[in-house]
C-alpha positions as a Python dict, from the first residue, in 0.01 Angstrom:
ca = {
    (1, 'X'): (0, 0, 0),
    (2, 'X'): (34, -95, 364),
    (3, 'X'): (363, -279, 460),
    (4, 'X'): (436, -514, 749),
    (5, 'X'): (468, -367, 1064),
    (6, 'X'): (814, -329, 1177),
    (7, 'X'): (970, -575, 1471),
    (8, 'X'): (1190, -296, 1581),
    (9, 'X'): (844, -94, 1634),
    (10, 'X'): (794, 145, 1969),
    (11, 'X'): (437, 182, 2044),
    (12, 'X'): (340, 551, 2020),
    (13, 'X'): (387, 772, 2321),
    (14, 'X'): (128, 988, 2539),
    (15, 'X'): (242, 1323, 2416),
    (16, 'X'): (122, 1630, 2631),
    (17, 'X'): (-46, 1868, 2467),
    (18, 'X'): (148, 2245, 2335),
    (19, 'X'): (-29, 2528, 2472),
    (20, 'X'): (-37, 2783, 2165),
    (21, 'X'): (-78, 2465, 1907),
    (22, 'X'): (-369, 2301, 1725),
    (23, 'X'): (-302, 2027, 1502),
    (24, 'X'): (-573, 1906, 1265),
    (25, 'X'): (-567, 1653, 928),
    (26, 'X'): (-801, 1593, 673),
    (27, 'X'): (-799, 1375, 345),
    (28, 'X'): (-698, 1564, 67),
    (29, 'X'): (-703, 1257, -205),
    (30, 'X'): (-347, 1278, -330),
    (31, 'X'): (-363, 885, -344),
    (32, 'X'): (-601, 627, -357),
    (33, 'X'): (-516, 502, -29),
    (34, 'X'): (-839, 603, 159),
    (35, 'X'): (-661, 743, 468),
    (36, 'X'): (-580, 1143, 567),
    (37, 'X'): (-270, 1274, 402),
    (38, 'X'): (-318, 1702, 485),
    (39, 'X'): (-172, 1758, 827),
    (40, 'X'): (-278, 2128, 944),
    (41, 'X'): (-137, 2284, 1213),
    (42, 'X'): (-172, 2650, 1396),
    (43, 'X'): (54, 2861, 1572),
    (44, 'X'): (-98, 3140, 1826),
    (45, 'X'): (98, 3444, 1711),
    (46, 'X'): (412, 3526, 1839),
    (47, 'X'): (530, 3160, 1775),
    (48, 'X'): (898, 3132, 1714),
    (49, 'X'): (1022, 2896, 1424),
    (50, 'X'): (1368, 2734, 1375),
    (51, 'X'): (1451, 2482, 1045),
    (52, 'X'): (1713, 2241, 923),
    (53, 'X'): (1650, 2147, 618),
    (54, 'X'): (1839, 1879, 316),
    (55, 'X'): (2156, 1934, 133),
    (56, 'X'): (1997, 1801, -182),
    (57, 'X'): (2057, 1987, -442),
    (58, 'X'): (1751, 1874, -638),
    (59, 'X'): (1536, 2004, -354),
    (60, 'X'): (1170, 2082, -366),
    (61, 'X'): (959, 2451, -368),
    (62, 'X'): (879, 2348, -18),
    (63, 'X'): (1236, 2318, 105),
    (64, 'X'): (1337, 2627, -35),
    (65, 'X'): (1059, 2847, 64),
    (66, 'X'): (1074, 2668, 429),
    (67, 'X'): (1456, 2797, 411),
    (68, 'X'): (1416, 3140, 340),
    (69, 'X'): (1092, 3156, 537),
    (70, 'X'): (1240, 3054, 864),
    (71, 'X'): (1526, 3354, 853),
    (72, 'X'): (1236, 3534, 967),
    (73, 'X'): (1194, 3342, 1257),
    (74, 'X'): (812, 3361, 1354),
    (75, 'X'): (575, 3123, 1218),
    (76, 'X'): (158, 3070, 1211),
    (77, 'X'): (105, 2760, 1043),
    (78, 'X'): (226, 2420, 894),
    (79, 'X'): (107, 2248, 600),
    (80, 'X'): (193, 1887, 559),
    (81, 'X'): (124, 1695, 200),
    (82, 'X'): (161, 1343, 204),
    (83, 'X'): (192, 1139, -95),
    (84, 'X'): (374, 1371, -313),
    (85, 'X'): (704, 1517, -194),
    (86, 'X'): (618, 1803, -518),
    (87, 'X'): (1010, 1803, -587),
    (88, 'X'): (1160, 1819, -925),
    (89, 'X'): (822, 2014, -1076),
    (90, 'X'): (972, 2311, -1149),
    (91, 'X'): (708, 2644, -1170),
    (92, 'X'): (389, 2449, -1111),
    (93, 'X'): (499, 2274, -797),
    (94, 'X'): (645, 2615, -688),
    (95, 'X'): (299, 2798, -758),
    (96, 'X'): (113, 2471, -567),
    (97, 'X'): (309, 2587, -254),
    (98, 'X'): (236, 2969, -283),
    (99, 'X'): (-98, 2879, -355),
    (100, 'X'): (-161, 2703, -21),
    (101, 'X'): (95, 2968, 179),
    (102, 'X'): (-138, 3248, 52),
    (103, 'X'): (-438, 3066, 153),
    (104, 'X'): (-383, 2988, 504),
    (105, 'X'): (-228, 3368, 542),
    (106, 'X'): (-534, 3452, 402),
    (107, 'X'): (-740, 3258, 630),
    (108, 'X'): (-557, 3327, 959),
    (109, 'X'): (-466, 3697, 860),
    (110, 'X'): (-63, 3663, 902),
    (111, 'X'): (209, 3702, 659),
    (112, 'X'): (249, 3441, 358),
    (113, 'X'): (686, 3385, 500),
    (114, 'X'): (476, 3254, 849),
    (115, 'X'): (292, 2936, 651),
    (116, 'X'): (534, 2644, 632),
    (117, 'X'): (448, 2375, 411),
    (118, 'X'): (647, 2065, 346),
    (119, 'X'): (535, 1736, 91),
    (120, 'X'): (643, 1392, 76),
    (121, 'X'): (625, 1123, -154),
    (122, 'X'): (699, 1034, -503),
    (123, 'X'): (933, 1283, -713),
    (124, 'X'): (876, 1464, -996),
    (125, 'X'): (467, 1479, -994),
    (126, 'X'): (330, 1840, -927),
    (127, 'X'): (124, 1865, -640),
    (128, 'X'): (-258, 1860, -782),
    (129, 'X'): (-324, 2246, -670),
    (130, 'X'): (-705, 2165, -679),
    (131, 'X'): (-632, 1892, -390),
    (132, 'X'): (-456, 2092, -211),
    (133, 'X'): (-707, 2402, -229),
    (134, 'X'): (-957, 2182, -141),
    (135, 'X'): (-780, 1995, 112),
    (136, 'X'): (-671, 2325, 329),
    (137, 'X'): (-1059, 2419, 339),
    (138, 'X'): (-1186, 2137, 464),
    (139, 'X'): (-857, 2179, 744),
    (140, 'X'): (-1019, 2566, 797),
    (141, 'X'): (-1272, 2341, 993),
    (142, 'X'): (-1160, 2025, 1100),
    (143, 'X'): (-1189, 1906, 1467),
    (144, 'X'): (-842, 1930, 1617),
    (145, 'X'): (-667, 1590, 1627),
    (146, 'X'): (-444, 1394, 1854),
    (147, 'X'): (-71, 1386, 1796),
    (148, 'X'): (-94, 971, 1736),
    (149, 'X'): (-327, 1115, 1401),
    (150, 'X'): (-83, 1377, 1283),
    (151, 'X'): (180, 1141, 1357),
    (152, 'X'): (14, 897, 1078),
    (153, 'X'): (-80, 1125, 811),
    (154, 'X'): (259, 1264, 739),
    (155, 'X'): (324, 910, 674),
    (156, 'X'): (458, 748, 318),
    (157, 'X'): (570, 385, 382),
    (158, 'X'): (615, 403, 752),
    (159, 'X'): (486, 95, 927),
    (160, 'X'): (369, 297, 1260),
    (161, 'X'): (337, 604, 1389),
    (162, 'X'): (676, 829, 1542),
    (163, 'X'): (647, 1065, 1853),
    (164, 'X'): (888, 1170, 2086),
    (165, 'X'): (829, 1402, 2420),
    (166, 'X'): (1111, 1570, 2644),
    (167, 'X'): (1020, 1812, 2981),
    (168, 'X'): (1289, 2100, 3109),
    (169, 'X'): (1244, 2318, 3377),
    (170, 'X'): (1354, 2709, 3339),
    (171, 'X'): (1379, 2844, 3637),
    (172, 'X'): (1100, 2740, 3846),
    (173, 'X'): (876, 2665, 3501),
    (174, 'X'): (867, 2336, 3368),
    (175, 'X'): (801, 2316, 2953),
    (176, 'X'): (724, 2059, 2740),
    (177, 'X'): (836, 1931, 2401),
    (178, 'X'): (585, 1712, 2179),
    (179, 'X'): (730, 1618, 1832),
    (180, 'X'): (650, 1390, 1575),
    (181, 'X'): (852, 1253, 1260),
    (182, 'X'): (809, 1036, 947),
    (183, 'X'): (1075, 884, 754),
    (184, 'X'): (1169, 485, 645),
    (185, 'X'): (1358, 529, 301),
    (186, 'X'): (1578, 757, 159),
    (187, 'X'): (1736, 797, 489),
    (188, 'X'): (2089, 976, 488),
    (189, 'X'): (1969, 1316, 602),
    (190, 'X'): (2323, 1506, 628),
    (191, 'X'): (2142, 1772, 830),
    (192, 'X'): (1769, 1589, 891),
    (193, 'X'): (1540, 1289, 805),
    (194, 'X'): (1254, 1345, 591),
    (195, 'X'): (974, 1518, 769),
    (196, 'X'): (993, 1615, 1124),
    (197, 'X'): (845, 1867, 1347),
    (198, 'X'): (902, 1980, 1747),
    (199, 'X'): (624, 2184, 1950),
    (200, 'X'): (687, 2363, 2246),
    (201, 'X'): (571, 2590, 2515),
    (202, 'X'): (890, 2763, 2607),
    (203, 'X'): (977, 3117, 2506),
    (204, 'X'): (1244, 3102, 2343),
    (205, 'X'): (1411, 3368, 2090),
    (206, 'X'): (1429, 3237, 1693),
    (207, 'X'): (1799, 3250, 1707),
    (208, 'X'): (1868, 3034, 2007),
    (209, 'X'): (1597, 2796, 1908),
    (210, 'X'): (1798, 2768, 1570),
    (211, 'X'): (2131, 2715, 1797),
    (212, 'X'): (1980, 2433, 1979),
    (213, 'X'): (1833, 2254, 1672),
    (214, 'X'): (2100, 2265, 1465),
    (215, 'X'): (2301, 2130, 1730),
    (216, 'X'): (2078, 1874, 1835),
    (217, 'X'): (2077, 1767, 1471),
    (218, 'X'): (2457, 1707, 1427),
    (219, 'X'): (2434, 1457, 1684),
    (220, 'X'): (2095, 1263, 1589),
    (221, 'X'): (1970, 1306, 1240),
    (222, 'X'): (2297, 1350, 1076),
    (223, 'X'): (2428, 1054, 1237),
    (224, 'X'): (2165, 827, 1116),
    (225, 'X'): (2155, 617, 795),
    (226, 'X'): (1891, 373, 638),
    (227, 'X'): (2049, 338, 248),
    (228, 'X'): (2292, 661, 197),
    (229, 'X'): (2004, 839, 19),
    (230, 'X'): (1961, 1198, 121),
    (231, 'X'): (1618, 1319, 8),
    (232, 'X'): (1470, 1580, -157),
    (233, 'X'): (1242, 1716, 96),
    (234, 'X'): (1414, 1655, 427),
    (235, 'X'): (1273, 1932, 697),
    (236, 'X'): (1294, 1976, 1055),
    (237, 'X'): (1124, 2267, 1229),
    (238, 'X'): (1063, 2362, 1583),
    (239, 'X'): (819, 2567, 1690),
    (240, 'X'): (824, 2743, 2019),
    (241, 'X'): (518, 2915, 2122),
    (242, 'X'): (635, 3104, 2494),
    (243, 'X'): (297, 3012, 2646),
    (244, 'X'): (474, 2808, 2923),
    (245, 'X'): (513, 3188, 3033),
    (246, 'X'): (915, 3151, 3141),
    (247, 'X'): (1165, 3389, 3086),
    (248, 'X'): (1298, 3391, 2744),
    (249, 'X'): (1556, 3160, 2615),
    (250, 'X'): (1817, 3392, 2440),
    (251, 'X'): (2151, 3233, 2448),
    (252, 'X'): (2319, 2986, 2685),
    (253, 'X'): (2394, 3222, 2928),
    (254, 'X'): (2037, 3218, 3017),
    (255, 'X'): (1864, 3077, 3296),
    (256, 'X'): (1732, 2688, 3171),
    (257, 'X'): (1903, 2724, 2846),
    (258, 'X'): (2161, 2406, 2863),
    (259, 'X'): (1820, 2217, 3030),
    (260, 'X'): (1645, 2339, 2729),
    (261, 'X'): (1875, 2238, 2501),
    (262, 'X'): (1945, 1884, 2691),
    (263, 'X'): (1562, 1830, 2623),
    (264, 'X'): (1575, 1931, 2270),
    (265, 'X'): (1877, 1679, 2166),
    (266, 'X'): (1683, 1431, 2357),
    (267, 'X'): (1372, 1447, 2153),
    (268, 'X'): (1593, 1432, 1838),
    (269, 'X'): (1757, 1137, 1916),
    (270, 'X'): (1469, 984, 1940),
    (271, 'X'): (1282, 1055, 1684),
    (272, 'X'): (1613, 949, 1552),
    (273, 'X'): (1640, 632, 1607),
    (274, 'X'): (1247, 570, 1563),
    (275, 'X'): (1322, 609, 1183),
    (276, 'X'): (1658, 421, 1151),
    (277, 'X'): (1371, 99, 1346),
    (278, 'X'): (1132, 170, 1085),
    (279, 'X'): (1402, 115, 798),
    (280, 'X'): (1256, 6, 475),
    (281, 'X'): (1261, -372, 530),
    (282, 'X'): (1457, -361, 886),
    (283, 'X'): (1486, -663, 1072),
    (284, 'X'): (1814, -526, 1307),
    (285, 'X'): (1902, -190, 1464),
    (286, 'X'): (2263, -103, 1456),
    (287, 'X'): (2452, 116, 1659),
    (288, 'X'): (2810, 226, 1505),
    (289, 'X'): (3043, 317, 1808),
    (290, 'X'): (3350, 461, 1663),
    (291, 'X'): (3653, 564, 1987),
    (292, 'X'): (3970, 658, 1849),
    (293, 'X'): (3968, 883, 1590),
    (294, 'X'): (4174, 1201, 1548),
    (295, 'X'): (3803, 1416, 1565),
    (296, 'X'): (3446, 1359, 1686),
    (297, 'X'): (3402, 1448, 1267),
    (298, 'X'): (3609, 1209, 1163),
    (299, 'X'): (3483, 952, 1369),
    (300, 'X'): (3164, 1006, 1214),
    (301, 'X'): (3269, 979, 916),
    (302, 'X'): (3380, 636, 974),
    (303, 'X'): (3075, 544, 1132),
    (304, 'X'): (2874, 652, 862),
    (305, 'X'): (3096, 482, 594),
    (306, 'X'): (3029, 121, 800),
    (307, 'X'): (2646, 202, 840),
    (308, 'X'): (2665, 279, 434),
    (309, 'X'): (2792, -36, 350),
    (310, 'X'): (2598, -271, 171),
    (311, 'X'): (2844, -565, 294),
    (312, 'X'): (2816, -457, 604),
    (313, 'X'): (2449, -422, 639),
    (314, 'X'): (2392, -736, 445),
    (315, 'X'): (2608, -937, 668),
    (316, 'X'): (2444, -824, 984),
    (317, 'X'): (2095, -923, 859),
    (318, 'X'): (2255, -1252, 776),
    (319, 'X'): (2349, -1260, 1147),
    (320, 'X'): (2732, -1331, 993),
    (321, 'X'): (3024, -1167, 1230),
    (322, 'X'): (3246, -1096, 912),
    (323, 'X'): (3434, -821, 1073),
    (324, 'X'): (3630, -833, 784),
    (325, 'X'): (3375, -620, 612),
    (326, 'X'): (3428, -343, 868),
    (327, 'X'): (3794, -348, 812),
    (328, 'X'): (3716, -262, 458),
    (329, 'X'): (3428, 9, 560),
    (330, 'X'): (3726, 151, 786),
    (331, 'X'): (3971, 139, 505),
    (332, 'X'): (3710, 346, 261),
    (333, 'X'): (3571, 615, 455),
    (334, 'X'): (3887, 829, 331),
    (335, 'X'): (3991, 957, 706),
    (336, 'X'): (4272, 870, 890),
    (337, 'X'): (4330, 516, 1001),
    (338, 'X'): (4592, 288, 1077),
    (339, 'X'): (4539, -109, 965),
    (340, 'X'): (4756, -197, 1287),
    (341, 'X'): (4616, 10, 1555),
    (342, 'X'): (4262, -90, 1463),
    (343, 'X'): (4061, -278, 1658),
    (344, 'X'): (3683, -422, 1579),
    (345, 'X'): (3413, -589, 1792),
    (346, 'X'): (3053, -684, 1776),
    (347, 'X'): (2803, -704, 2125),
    (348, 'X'): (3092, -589, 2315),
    (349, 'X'): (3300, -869, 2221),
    (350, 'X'): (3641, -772, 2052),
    (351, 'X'): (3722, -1014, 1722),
    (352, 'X'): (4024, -816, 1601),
    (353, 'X'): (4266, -568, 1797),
    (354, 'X'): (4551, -338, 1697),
    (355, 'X'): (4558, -479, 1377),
    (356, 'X'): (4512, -828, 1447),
    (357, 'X'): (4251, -1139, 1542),
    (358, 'X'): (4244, -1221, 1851),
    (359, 'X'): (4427, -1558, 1918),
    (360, 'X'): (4134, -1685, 2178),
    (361, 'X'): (3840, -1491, 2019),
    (362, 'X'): (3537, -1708, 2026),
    (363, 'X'): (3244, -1595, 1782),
    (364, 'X'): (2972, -1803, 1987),
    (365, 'X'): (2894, -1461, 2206),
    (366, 'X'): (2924, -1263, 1913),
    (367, 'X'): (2655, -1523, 1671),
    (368, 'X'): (2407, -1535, 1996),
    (369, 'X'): (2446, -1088, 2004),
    (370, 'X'): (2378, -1073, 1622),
    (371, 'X'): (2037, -1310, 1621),
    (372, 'X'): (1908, -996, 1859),
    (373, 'X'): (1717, -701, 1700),
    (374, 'X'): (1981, -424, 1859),
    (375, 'X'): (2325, -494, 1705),
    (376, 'X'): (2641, -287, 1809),
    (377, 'X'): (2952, -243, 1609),
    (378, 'X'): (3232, -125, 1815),
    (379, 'X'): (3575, 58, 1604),
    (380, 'X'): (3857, 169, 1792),
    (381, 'X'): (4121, 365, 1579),
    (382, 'X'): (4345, 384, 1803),
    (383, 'X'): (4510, 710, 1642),
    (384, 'X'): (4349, 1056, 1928),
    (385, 'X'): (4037, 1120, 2155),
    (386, 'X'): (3752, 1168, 1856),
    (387, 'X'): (3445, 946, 1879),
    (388, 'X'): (3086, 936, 1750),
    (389, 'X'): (2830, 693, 1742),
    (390, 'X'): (2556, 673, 1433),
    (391, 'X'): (2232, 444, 1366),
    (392, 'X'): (2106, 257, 1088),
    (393, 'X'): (1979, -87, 1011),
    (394, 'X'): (2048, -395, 783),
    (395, 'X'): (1930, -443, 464),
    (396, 'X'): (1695, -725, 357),
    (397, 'X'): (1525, -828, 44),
    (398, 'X'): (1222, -619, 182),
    (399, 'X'): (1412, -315, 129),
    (400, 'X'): (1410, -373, -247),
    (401, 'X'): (1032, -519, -258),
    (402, 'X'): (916, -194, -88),
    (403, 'X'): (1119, 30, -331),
    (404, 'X'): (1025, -186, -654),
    (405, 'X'): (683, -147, -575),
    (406, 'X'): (666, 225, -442),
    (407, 'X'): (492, 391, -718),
    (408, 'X'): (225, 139, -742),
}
């Protein structure tokens, strides 16, 4: 089913090229929806590999293969399944995903721990292994495709296509991140959102790669929020395959490595906030600016109790400045907070401070900010030096005609 395309869209970006990466997608026929859903993508060898992956305990084969695969930190291929995420299938979705690991080894001649495949869409339906066979031949010789194509077969109910692109310079050598992302529902990632992946041409060693991801991901995908639902199959991986020819990343210490890493959490936040504006029935995008608090963790933890809140979200898409509602998203999140040192405003007008409404606030700012598609919240605390900001959007009736209709 295709859905209205979303007002808080970005059109796609001109991403460069990865020397060292071929991306190709065919239609495997997971769902009658007459578009490509197998995204296929090679690695020249010697490609390093780094992965943050859900929390979920329900988790599919794919997540915990992709897990233990990327200890190993190399990597030769990725394997993308749209239409069915393949979680909750027990043994037969496990054996789809050996199946198509052991094929592409096969095929390319590397070890089965360096294919990476990940699936999205509807739970609990085992991944037709016959599709997929079939699906990862016809990749064997598909034409290599643009990023904007990639970019729209990992898609489930996105409403357009998500890339992001970052340079650094190393020393005198300039490399270049390309990454795309899908995700719209089922957005609370706690350590990623849904499916997202970031090429590169630096050399950099598996274990600092994994250091700047997982950083990068604290600050972007774990601080966004579209309905408090983490999913099964949220993956991130970055591959880096050293053809930029600089010298290698190993820690911070090294030459580039905080310019590397600067480009990295760039690229994450925006792929970041692509998915929060592609929100299942998003009208508004929200930023949560929390000052205040007694830790940057705690602080986040507010935010993300405000961007949780049902009230909240349902107020802003009803353009109504009921700061009252924050108060009790404050009040909630279970960290400390102190009713009379708190202070609340919307568009960078303050309603309420230290505990109290302001005798000459006047809402007509504040009404005239909320009929805009970017919204901000600001919450000071009042109680130490701890901030955060996180993303997410309001809810609408289209968020529950989407997810009424999603299996259809």
């Amino acid at each position: 089913m295709a859905y209205p395309v979303s007002p808080l869209a970005s059109p796609f970006p001109a991403l460069p090229a990865i020397a060292g990466v071929t991306p190709h997608v065919v239609r495997a026929g997971y769902k009658d929806w007459g578009r490509c859903d197998l995204t296929y993508v090679t690695f020249e060898e010697g490609t390093a590999v780094a992965g943050v992956f859900t929390r979920n305990l329900c988790c599919s084969s794919e997540v915990e293969l992709g897990r233990d695969n990327a200890t190993q930190g190399r990597a030769r291929a990725l394997v993308v399944n749209a239409g069915n995420s393949n979680a909750f299938t027990g043994y037969r979705g496990r054996e789809a995903v050996e199946q198509i690991m052991d094929q592409v080894a096969a095929h390319i001649g590397c070890a089965r721990e360096q294919v990476f495949v990940s699936s999205t869409g509807v739970i609990g339906v085992p991944l037709p292994k016959d599709k997929a066979r079939e699906g990862v031949e016809k990749a064997f010789t598909a034409r290599p495709c643009t990023w904007e194509e990639a970019a729209n077969t990992i898609a489930t109910t996105d409403t357009f296509a998500k890339g992001a692109t970052a340079t650094a310079m190393i020393g005198d050598t300039k490399v270049t991140i390309s990454a795309i992302i899908k995700g719209s529902g089922m957005i609370a990632p706690d350590m990623a959102t849904m499916l997202g992946y970031l090429f590169t041409d630096a050399a950099v060693e598996p274990a600092f790669l994994q250091a700047c991801l997982s950083a990068a991901n604290l600050r972007t995908f774990s601080c966004i929020t579209v309905d408090s639902d983490t999913s099964t199959s949220d993956t991130v991986l970055a591959f880096a395959t050293g053809k930029a020819g600089n010298a290698p990343l190993t820690s911070f210490q090294s030459d580039g490595a905080h310019a590397f890493a600067a480009a990295v959490h760039d690229v994450c936040r925006q792929l970041a906030h692509l998915v929060v504006r592609d929100g299942e029935g998003a009208q508004k995008f929200i930023a949560v600016a929390v000052t205040g608090a007694v830790s940057d963790e705690s602080a986040r933890k507010v935010g993300m109790a405000i961007a949780n809140s049902p009230l909240v979200k349902t107020a802003i898409a009803g353009e109504d400045a009921n700061w009252g509602r924050v108060v009790m998203a404050v009040g909630k999140a279970g960290e400390p907070a102190d009713r009379d040192r708190l202070s609340i405003g919307f568009g960078g007008t303050w309603a309420a401070r230290e505990g109290l409404p302001l005798a000459d606030y006047d809402e007509a700012p504040v009404t005239a900010h909320l009929k805009g598609h970017d919204i901000s919240i600001e919450v000071d605390l009042g109680l130490g030096d701890g901030s955060a900001t996180v993303w997410t959007c309001d809810l609408t009736h289209g968020y529950i005609s989407i997810n009424a209709d999603y299996r259809s």
